[in-house]
VEXSETI-231466 format. One record per residue (C-alpha): residue in one letter; x, y, z. Coordinates in Angstrom, 1 decimal, always signed. Example, Ala and Ser with C-alpha at 12.3 -4.5 7.8 and 13.67 -1.06 7.14 Angstrom:
<atoms>
(atom a,(+12.3,-4.5,+7.8))
(atom s,(+13.7,-1.1,+7.1))
</atoms>
This chain:
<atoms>
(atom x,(-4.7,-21.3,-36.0))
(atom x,(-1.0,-22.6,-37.3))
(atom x,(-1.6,-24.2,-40.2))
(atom x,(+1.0,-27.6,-40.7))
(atom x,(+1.7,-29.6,-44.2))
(atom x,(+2.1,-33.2,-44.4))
(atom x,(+2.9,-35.9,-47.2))
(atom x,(+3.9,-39.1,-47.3))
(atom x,(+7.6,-40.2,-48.6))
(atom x,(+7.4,-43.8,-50.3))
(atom x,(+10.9,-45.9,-49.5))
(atom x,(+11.9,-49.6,-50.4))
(atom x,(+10.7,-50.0,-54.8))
(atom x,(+11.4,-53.6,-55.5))
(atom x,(+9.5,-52.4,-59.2))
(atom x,(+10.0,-50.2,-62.0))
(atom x,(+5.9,-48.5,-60.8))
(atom x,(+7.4,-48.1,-57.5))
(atom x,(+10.4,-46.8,-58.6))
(atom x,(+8.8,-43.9,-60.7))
(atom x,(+6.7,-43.4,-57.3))
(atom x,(+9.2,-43.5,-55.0))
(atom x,(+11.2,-40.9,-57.5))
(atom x,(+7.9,-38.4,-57.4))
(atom x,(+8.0,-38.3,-53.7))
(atom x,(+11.9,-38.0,-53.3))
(atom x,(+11.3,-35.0,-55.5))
(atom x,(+9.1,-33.1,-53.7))
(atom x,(+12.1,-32.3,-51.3))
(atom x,(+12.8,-29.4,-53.3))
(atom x,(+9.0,-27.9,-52.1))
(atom x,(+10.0,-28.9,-48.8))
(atom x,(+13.3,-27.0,-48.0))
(atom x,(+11.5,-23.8,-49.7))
(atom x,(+7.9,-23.9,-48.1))
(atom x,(+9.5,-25.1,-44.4))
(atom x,(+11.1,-21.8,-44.0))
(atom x,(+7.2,-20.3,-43.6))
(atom x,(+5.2,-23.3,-42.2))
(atom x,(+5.9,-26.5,-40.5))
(atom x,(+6.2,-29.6,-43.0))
(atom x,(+6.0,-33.2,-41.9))
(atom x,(+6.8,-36.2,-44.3))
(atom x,(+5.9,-40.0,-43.0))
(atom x,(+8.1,-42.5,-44.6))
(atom x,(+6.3,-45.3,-46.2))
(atom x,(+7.8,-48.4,-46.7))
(atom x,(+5.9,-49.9,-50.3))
(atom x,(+6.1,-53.3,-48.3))
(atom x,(+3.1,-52.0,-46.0))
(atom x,(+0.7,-50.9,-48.9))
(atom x,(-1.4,-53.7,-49.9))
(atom x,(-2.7,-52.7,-53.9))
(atom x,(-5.4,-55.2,-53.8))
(atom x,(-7.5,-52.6,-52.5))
(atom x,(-7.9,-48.7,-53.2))
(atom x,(-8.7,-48.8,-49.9))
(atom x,(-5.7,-49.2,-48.8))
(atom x,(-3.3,-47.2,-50.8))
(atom x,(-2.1,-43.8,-50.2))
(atom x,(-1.4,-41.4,-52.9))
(atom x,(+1.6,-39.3,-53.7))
(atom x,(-0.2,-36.8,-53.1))
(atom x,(-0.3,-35.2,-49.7))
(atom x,(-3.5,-33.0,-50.3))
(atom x,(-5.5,-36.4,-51.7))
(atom x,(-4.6,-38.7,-48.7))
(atom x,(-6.0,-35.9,-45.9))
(atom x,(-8.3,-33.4,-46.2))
(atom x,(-9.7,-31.2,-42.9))
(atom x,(-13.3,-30.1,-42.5))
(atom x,(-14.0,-27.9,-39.5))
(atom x,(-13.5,-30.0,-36.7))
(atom x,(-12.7,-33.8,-38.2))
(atom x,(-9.7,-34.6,-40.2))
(atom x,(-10.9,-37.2,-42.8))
(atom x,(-7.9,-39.2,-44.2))
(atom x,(-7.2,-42.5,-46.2))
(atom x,(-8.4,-45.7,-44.3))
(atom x,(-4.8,-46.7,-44.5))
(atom x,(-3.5,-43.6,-42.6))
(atom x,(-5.2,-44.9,-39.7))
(atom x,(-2.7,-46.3,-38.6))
(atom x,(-0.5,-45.9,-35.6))
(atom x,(+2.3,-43.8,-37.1))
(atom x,(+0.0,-41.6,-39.1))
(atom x,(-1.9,-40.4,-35.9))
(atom x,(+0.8,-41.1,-33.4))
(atom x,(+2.7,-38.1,-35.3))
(atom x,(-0.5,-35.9,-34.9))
(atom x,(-1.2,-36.7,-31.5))
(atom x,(+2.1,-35.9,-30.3))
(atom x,(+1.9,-32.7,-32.4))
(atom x,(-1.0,-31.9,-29.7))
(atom x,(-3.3,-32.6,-32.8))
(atom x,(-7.1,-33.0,-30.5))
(atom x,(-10.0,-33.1,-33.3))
(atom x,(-11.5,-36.3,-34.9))
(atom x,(-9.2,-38.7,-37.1))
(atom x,(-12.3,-40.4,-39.4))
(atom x,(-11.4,-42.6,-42.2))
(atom x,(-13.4,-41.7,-45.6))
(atom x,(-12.1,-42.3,-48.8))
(atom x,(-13.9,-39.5,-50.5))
(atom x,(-14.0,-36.9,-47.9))
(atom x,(-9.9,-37.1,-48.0))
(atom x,(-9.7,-36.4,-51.3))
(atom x,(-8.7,-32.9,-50.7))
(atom x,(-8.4,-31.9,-54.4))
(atom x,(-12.3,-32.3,-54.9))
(atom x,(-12.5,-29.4,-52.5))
(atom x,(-11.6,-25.5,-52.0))
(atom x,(-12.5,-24.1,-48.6))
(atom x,(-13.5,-20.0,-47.7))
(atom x,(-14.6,-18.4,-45.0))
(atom x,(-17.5,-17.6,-46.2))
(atom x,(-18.2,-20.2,-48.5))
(atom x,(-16.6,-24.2,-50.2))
(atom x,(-16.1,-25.5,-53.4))
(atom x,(-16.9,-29.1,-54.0))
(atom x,(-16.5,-30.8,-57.0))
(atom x,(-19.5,-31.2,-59.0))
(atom x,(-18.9,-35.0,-59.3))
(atom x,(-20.6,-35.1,-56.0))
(atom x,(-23.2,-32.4,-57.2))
(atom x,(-26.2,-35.7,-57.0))
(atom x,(-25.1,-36.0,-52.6))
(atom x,(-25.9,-32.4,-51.9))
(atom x,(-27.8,-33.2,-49.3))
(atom x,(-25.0,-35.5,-47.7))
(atom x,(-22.9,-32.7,-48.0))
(atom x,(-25.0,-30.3,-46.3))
(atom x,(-25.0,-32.9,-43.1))
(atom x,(-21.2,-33.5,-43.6))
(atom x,(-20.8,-29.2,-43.4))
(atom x,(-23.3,-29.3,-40.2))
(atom x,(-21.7,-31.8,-38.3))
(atom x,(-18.2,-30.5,-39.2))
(atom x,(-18.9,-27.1,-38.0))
(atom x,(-19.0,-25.5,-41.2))
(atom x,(-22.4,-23.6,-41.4))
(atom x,(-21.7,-22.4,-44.6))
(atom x,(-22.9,-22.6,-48.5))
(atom x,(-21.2,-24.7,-51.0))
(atom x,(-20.9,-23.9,-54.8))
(atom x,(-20.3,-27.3,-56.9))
(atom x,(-18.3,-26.5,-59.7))
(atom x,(-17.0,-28.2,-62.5))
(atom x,(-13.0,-29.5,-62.8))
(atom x,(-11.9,-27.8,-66.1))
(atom x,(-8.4,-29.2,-66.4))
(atom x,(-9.3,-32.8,-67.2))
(atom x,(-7.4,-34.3,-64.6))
(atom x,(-8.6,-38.1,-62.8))
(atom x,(-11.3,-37.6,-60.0))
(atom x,(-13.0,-34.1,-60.7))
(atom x,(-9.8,-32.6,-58.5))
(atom x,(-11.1,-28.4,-58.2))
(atom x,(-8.1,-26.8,-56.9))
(atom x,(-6.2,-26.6,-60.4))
(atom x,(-9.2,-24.1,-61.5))
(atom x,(-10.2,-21.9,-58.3))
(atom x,(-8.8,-20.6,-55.5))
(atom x,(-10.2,-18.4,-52.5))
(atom x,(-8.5,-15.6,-50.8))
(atom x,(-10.8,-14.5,-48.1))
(atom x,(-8.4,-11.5,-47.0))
(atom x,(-8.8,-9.6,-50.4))
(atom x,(-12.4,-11.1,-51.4))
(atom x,(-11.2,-12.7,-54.1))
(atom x,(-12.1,-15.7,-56.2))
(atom x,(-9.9,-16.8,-59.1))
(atom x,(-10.7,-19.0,-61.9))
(atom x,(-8.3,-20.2,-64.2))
(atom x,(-8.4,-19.6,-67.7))
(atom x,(-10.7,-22.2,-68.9))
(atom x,(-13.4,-20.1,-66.8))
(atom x,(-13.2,-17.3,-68.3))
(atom x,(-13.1,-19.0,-72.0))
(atom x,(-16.1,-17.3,-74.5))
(atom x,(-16.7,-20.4,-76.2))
(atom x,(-19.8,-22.2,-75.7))
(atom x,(-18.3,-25.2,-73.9))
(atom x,(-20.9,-26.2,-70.7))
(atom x,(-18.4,-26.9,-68.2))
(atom x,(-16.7,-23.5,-69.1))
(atom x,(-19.8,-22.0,-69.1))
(atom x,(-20.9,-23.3,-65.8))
(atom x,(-17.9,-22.8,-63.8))
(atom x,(-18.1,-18.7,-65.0))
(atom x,(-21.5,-18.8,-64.2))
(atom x,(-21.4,-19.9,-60.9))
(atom x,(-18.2,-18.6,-59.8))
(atom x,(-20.1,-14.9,-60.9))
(atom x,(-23.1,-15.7,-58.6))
(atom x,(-20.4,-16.4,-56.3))
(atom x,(-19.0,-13.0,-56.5))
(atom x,(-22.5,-11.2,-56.4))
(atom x,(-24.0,-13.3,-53.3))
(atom x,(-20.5,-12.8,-51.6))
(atom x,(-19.1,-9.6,-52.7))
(atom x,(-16.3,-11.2,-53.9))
(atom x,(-13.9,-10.0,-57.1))
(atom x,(-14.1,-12.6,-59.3))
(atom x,(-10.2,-12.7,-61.3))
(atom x,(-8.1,-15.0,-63.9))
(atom x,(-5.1,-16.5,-62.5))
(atom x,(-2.5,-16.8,-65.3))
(atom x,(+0.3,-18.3,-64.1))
(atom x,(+4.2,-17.5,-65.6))
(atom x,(+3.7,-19.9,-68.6))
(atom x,(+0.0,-18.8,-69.4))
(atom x,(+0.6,-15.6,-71.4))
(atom x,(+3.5,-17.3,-73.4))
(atom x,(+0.8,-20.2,-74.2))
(atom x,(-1.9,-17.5,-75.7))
(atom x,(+1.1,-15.4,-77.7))
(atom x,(+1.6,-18.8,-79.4))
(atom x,(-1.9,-19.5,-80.1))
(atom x,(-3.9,-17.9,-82.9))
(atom x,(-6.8,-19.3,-82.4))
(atom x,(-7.9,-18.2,-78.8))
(atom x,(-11.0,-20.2,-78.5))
(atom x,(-10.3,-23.3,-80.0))
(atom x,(-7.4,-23.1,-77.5))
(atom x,(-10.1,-22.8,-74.4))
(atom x,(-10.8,-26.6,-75.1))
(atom x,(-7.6,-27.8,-74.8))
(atom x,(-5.8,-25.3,-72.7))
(atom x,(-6.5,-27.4,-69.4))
(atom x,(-4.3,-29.8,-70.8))
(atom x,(-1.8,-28.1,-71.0))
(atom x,(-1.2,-25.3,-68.2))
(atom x,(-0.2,-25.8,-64.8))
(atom x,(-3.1,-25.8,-62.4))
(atom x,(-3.6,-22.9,-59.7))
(atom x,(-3.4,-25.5,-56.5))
(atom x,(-1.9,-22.8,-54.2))
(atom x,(-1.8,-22.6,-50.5))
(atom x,(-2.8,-19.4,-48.8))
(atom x,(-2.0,-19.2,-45.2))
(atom x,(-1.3,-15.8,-42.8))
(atom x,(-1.5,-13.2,-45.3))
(atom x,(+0.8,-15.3,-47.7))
(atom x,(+0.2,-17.2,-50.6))
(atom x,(+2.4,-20.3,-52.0))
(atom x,(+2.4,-21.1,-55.5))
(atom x,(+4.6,-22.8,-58.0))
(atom x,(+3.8,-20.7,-60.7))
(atom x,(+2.4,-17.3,-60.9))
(atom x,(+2.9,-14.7,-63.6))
(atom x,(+4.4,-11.8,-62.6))
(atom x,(+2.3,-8.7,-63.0))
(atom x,(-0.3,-11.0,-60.8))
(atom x,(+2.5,-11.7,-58.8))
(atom x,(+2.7,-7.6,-58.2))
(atom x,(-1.4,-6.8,-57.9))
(atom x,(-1.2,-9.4,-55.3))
(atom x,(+1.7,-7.9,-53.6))
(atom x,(+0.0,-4.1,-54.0))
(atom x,(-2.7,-5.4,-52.1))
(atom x,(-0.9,-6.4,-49.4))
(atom x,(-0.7,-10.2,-50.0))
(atom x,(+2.8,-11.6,-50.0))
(atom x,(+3.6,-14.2,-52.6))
(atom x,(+6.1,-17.2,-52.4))
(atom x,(+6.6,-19.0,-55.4))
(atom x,(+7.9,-22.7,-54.3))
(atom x,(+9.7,-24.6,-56.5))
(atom x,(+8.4,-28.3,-57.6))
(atom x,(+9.5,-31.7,-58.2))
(atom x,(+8.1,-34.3,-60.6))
(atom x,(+4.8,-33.0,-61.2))
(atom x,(+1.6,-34.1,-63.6))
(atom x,(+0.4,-31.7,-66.2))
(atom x,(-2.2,-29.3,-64.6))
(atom x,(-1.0,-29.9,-60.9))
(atom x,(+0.8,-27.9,-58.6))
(atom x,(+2.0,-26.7,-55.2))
(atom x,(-1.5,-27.8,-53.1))
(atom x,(-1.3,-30.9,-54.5))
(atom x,(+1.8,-32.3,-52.8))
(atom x,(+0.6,-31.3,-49.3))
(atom x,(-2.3,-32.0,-47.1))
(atom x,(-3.0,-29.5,-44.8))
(atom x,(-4.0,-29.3,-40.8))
(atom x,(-4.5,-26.9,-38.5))
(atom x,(-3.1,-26.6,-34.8))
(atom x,(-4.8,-23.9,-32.5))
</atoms>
């Protein structure tokens, strides 16, 4: 499997809100030129003249990883990817499983995938059973963990606090999760992510990223901190692919355990991002056999 990143690429503002969009997108070129020199990266042009905002059904994100989200065998994207030059480009990329419009099965930052095991938001925690199906029909006879989003961004998006790498049997949390205050969603996130780890024989680790350790130095008051902290650091949202893992930010003795256990890191640089977002979030991701 060759794993491929898309986004979109707005053109045409006529406002001052499509403006700031189209400026977020033209941004992300920097992300582009790095990460393209490791995995194929295709960005559709999208004229704001073709988005109709009357409906969220309709709109497509900025974000690459919300607009298109793979499970198994079906690609579920926004209903206004559907059309032609959205899967025209797959197709003639020799792209052969199921295109399915879903607005909340593309919404790839509610979900982390493993080989052994997802991550679902647990905003969706009430359609387990829907879920279950979804996994079964998908090809994905696996268990899924829902788990809390910790860094209080919109739409319960999971990537900014966990990450999987299946090579090393390894699940990391950010630092909210492994806060010792008595704050439920921190609580339930270390919780499960340690049942996780026992079921799974999985290490279970804290990701700091390059700014993390600077934010605690300046913080007296560690746990106090924990409640606010997901304001305030940048999110995991890294891509792991072929014994590699992409991040925008990564501190650097992680950076080295990584590398000692034979994982190469690439840290990508960003464009315009939103506090607690990162790399994963500009990209959706597909995979070509």
């Amino acid at each position: 499997m060759v794993k491929h990143l898309f986004r979109v690429k707005f053109t045409n503002p006529k406002s001052g809100k499509q403006q700031k969009a189209y400026e977020k997108t033209e941004s992300f070129k920097v992300s582009d030129e790095a990460i393209s020199r490791y995995l194929d990266v295709h960005v559709l042009e999208v004229p704001f003249q073709s988005i109709n905002y009357k409906t969220d059904e309709k709109f497509i994100s900025v974000w690459g990883r919300d607009n298109m989200t793979e499970w198994g065998n079906a690609l579920f994207i926004k209903p206004r990817l559907s059309r032609k030059p959205f899967g025209k480009m797959l197709r003639k990329l020799g792209y052969q499983k199921d295109i399915e419009p879903n607005i909340p099965l593309s919404e790839g930052g509610c979900y982390v995938f493993g080989d052994e095991f997802i991550l679902i938001s647990d905003i969706f925690e009430k359609s387990k059973g829907k879920f279950e199906k979804i996994l079964h029909n998908s090809g994905l006879e696996k268990p899924a963990y829902f788990v809390p989003d910790l860094t209080h961004t919109e739409g319960g998006h999971i990537d900014c606090d966990y990450q999987i790498i299946d090579s090393l049997k390894l699940i990391y949390g950010s630092g909210n999760v492994f806060c010792n205050g008595n704050y439920e969603m921190f609580t339930k996130a270390r919780k499960t992510l340690e049942e996780i780890a026992k079921r799974h024989n999985y290490d279970m680790r804290k990701y700091e990223s390059s700014e993390d350790k600077k934010i605690q130095a300046d913080i007296k008051n560690w746990e106090k901190f924990c409640s606010e902290l997901g304001q305030k650091h940048n999110g995991i949202n890294s891509i792991v692919h072929d014994g590699k893992l992409f991040t925008g930010s990564i501190h650097p003795e992680e950076k080295e355990y990584l590398q000692e256990r034979g994982m190469d890191v690439i840290t990508v640089p960003l464009g315009k991002m939103n506090v607690g977002s990162g790399l994963r979030c500009v990209y959706g991701e597909f995979n070509l056999d």
